[in-house]
BATITOR-730728 format. One line per 10 residues: their letters; for each residue x, y, z of C-alpha. Coordinates in nm, 2 decimals, padded with zeros to 4 digits, always signed. Example, Ala and Ser with C-alpha at 12.3 -4.5 7.8 and 13.67 -1.06 7.14 Angstrom:
REM BATITOR-730728
as = +01.23:-00.45:+00.78; +01.37:-00.11:+00.71
REM end
This chain:
REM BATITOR-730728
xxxxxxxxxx = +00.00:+00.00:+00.00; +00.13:+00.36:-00.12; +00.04:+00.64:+00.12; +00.12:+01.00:+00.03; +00.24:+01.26:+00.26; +00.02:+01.55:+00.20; +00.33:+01.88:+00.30; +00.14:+02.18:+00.32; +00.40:+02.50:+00.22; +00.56:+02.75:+00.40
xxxxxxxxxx = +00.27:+03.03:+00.27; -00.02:+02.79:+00.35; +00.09:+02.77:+00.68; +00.18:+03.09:+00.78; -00.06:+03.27:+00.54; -00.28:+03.34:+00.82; -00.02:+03.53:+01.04; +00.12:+03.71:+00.76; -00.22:+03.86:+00.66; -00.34:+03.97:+01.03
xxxxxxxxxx = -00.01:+04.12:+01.10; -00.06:+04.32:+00.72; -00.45:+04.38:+00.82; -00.30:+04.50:+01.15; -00.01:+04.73:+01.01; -00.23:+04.84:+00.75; -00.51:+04.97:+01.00; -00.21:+05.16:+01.22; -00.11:+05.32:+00.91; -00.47:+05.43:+00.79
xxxxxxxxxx = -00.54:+05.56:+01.15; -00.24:+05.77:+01.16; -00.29:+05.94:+00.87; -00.65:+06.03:+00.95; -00.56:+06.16:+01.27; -00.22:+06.38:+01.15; -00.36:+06.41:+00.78; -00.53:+06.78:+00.84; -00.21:+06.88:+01.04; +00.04:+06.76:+00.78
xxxxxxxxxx = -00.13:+06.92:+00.47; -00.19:+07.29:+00.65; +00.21:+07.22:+00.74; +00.29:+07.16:+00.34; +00.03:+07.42:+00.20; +00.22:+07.69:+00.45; +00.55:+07.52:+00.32; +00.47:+07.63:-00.05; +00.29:+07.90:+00.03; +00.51:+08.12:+00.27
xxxxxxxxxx = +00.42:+08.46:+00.22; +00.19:+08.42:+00.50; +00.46:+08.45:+00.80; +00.72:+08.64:+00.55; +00.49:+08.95:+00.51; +00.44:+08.88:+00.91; +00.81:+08.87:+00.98; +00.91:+09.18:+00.78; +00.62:+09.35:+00.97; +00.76:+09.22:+01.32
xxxxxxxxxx = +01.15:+09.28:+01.20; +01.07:+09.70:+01.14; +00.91:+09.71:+01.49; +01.14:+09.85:+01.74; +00.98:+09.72:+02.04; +01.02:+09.37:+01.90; +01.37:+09.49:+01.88; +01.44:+09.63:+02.18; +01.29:+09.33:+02.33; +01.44:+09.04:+02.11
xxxxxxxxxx = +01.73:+09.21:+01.95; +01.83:+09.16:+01.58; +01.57:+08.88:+01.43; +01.67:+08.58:+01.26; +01.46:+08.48:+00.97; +01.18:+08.17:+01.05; +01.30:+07.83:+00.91; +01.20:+07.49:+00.87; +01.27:+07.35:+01.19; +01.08:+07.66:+01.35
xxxxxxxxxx = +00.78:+07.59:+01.16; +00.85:+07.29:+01.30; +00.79:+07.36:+01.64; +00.53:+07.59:+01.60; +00.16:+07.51:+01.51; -00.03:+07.59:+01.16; -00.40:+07.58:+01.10; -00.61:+07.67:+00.75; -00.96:+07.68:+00.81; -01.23:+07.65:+00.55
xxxxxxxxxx = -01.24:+07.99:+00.44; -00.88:+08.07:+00.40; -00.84:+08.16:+00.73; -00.44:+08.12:+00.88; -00.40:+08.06:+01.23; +00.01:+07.99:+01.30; +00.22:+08.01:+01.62; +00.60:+08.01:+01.52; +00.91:+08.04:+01.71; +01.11:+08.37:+01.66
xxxxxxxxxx = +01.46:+08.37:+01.75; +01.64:+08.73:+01.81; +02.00:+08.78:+01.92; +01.91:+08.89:+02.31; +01.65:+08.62:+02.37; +01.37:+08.34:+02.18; +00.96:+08.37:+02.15; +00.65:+08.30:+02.00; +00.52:+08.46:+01.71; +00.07:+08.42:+01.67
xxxxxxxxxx = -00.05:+08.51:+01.32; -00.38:+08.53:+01.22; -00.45:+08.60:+00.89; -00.73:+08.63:+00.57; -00.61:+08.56:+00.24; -00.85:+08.82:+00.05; -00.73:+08.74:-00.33; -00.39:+08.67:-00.36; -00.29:+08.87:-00.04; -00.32:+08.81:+00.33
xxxxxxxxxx = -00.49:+09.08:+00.56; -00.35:+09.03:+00.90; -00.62:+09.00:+01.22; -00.35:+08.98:+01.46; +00.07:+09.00:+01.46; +00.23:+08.89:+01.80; +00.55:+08.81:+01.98; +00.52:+08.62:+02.30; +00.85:+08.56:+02.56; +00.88:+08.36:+02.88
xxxxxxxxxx = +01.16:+08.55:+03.06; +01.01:+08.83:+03.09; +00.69:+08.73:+03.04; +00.55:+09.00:+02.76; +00.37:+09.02:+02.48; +00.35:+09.27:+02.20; +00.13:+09.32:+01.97; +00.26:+09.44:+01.66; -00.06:+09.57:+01.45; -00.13:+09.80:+01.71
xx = -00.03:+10.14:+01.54; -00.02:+10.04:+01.24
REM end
């Protein structure tokens, strides 16, 4: 009498495994993105379209209490939008909080902002600091 060993292969055994560890993976990936997928496309639209906290900055680098407080102002980069918080909302509204670095001391910049066209009206300009705790509003007089 001839009996055959019936081998099941590496895939048919394992296949079960491999597809509920993919399922699982696959679920942590879609979940993440949901949840960080508003915050990471307000982060690239204000990446490619950084007039927004430029015009803000040259406003806030002219003001001599910003000065006399912070000293000479670095321009914002990458790694300070970074740190900082950006939000669009529907209506092309631009609420950012950015650090600011000066050559006497660091803050917070808060910008709010309408785009109106192709230009941004700004609601509110200001620079925060910890030590001394101020804050100056830069549209004030202007």
């Amino acid at each position: 009498m001839t009996e055959y060993i019936y081998k099941k292969s590496w895939w048919r055994k394992n296949r079960n495994w491999i597809l509920g560890i993919c399922m699982m993976v696959s679920g942590f990936v879609i979940t993440v993105l949901i949840i960080l997928g508003k915050p990471i496309g307000d982060f690239t639209k204000t990446m490619v379209d950084s007039s927004v906290y430029d015009n803000a900055f040259d406003l806030v680098e002219d003001d001599e209490r910003v000065l006399a407080l912070l000293g000479e102002v670095q321009p914002i980069g990458f790694f300070e939008l970074l740190e900082g918080e950006v939000r669009y909302t529907v209506n092309d509204k631009a609420i950012i909080t950015v650090g600011i670095k000066g050559s006497k001391q660091k803050g917070k910049m808060d910008i709010i902002a309408n785009k109106k066209d192709a230009t941004w009206k700004y609601e509110t300009i200001r620079i925060r600091t910890k030590k001394p705790k101020k804050t100056i509003e830069v549209l004030d007089d202007k």
